[in-house]
N, C-alpha and C positions, 0 to 999 in steps of 0.2 A: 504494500500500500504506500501512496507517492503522500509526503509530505502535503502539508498545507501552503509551504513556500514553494515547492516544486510545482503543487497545481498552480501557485498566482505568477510562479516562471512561465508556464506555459501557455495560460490559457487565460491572460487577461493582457488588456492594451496595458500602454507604457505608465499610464496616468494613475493605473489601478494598483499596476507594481509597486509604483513608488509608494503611495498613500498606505499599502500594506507595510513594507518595510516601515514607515516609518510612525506605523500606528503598532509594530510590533518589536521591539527592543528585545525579545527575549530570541529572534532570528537572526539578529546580527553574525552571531559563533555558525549559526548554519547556512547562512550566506557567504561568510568568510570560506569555510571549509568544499563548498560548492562551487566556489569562484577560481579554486587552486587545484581543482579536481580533474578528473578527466571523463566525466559523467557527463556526455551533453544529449540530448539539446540545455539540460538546465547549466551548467559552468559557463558556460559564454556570459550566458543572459545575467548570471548572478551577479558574474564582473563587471556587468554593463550598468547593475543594477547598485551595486556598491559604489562604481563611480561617477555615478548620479545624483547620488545620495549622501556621500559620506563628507563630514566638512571640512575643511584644509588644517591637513596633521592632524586627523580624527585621531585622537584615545583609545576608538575599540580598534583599528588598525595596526597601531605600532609597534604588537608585537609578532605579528603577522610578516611584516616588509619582508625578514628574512625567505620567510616560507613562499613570498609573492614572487620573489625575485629567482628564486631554486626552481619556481615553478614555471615560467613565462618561457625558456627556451621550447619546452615539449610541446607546445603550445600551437596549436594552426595560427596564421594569421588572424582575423577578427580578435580570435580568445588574445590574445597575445597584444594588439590593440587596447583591449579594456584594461589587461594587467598594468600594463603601461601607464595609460590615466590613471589609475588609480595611485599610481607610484607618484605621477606628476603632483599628482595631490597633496602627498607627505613629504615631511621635510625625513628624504634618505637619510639615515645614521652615515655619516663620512668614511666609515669603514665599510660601510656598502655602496657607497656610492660607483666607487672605481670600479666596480663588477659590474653595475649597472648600466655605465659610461661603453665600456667594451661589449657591454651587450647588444646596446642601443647600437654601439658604432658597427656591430657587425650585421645586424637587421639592415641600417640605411645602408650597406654598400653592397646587399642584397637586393640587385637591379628586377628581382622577379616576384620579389616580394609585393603584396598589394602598398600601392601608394598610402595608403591610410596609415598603414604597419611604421613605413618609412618615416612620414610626417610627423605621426609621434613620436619614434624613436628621436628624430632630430629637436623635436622642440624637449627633450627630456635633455640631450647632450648639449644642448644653451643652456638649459637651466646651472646644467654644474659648470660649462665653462662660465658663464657670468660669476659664478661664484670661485673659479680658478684660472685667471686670466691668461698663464702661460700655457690654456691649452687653445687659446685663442686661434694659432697659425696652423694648428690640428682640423678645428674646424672649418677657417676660413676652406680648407684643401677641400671640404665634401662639398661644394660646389662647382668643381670641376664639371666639364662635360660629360664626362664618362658616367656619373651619378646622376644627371639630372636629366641623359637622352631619351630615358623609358615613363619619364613623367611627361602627364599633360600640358597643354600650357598654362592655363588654371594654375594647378600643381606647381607649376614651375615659379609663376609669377607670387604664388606665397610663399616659398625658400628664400626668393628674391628678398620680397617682403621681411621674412624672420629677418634674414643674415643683416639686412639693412639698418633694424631695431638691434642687432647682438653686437654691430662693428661701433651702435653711435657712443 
């Protein structure tokens, strides 16, 4: 028998989700635990659902980041998108951060990876360069051509965008 947050995973719009989680505090640990899983269709949704929901450097998260981060490589695209915001979200312990950084950096120069995947990985590696300036000329390099030929031009014209905000 499927939980009561696996049935409102499924089987309810976006609007209903969120109003559940957030009319149910005692789902948090079963949404965390679903969000790092590899049970889908509900794991996507839950990480979707977490990072919708949870507020910047949430409390019930941050003992989790370890587990979020261990968890994000196995991860298909989309799931691995949600993991990511959710990450964007919390301020990373600086001893995670660096695992994060090379994870992020190995997603973006994954040319096949969905653009979605890539965009967040990239707005997560400004977030730490802004906060470590000498990895500045690290970045500046993932807008070479060879990284930005498989994105749209949309796509392309918000990296633009980012890097233009991370160089000012």
């Amino acid at each position: 028998m499927e939980s009561t947050l696996k049935t409102k995973l499924i089987g309810s719009c976006k609007e209903d989700m969120i109003a559940f989680f957030q009319s149910h505090p005692e789902c948090v640990e079963e949404t965390i635990a679903l969000a790092i899983s590899d049970d889908q269709p509900f794991s996507w949704r839950a990480a979707w659902l977490l990072g919708s929901c949870i507020e910047s450097d949430d409390k019930r998260i941050r003992k989790h980041v370890p587990t979020i981060i261990r968890s994000i490589k196995s991860k298909n695209d989309g799931h691995q998108r949600e993991l990511i915001k959710i990450l964007l979200r919390m301020n990373v312990p600086e001893k995670y951060e660096g695992l994060v950084f090379d994870l992020c950096m190995n997603l973006w120069e994954q040319q096949n990876k969905d653009p979605s995947v890539r965009m967040t990985s990239l707005k997560f590696i400004l977030k730490v360069a802004q906060k470590h300036p000498t990895l500045s000329k690290e970045v500046t390099a993932l807008t070479q051509d060879r990284y930005l030929e498989s994105l749209s031009p949309g796509i392309k014209k918000s990296v633009s965008k980012m890097m233009k905000e991370f160089i000012r």
